[in-house]
C-alpha positions in Angstrom: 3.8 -31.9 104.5 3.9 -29.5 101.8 3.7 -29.8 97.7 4.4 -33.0 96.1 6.4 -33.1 93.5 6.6 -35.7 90.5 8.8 -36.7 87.3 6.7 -34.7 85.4 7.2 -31.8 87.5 10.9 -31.9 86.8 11.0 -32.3 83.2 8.5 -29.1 82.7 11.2 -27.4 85.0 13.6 -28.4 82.2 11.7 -27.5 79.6 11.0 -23.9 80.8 14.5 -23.3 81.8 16.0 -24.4 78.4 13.7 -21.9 77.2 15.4 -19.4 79.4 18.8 -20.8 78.1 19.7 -21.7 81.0 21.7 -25.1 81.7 19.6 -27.3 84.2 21.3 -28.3 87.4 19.6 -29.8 90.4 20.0 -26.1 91.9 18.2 -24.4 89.0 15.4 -26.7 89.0 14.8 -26.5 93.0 14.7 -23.1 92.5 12.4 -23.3 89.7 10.1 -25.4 91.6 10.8 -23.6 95.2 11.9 -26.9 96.6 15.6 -28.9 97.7 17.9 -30.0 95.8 17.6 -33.6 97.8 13.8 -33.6 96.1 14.7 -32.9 93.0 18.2 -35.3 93.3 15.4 -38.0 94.5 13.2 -37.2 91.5 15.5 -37.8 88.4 16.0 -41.0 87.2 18.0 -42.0 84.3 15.9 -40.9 81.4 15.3 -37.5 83.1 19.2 -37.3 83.4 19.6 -38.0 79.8 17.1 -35.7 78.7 18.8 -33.4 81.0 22.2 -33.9 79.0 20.8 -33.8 75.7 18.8 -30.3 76.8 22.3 -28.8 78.1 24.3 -29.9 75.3 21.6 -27.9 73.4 21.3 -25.1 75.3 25.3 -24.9 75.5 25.6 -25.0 71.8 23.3 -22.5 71.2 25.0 -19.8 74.4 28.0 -20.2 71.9 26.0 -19.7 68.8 24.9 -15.9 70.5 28.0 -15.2 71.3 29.4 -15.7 67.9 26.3 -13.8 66.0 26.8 -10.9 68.9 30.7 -10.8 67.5 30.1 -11.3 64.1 27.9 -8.6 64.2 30.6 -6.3 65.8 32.8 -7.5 63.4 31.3 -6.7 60.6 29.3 -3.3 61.9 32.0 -1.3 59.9 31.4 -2.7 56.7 34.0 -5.2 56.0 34.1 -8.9 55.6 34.5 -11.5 58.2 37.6 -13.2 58.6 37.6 -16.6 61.0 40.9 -15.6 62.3 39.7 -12.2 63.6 36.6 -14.0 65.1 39.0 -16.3 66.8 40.5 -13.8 68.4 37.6 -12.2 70.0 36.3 -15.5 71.4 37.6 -18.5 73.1 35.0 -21.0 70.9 37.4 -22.8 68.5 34.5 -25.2 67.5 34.8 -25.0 64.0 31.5 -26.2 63.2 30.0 -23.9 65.7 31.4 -20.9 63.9 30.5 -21.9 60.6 26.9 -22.4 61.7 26.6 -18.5 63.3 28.4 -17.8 59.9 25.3 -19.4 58.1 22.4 -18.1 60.5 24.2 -14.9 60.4 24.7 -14.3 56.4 20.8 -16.1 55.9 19.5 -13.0 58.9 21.4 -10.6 56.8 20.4 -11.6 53.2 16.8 -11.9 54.2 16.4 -8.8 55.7 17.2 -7.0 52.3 
């Protein structure tokens, strides 16, 4: 038989493919590790699958966040203020605490780079 794989070997999958901003499935992680999705199904156990969640909730919220700094940016490329409503309109996220926090990162990146 070939490699063996452990728990360990799963969560580092995770790790690195959060990294990537990626959201982990059992597919992204076989092919991470060049292995089955059955081995990697028969690897994770509950705590792994939480882990999981709580990594792709992350790694969800912060796709979003990207797209929102990428539009605020376009937004705002001519010189004028941003308006919520016109950011609405150039993105399906409604999450208002979403938008409020690429607000934030956005004006802090722009202030300190004065």
């Amino acid at each position: 038989r070939g490699c063996k794989f452990t728990d360990i070997d799963v969560l580092l999958a995770i790790e690195t493919i959060r990294d990537q901003l990626v959201v982990a499935t059992s597919k992204s992680i076989a092919k991470y590790l060049n292995c089955s999705t059955s081995t990697v199904s028969r690897l994770i156990n509950k705590d792994i699958r939480d882990k999981m969640k709580q990594y792709n909730d992350l790694t969800r919220e912060e796709q979003k966040i990207r797209i929102l700094l990428e539009n605020i940016e376009l937004l705002t490329s001519n010189g004028e203020g941003l308006k919520v409503r016109a950011l609405k309109e150039l993105t399906s996220i409604r999450d208002y605490s979403l938008i409020k926090k690429a607000m934030t990162i956005f004006l802090h990146d722009e202030s300190s780079s004065f």
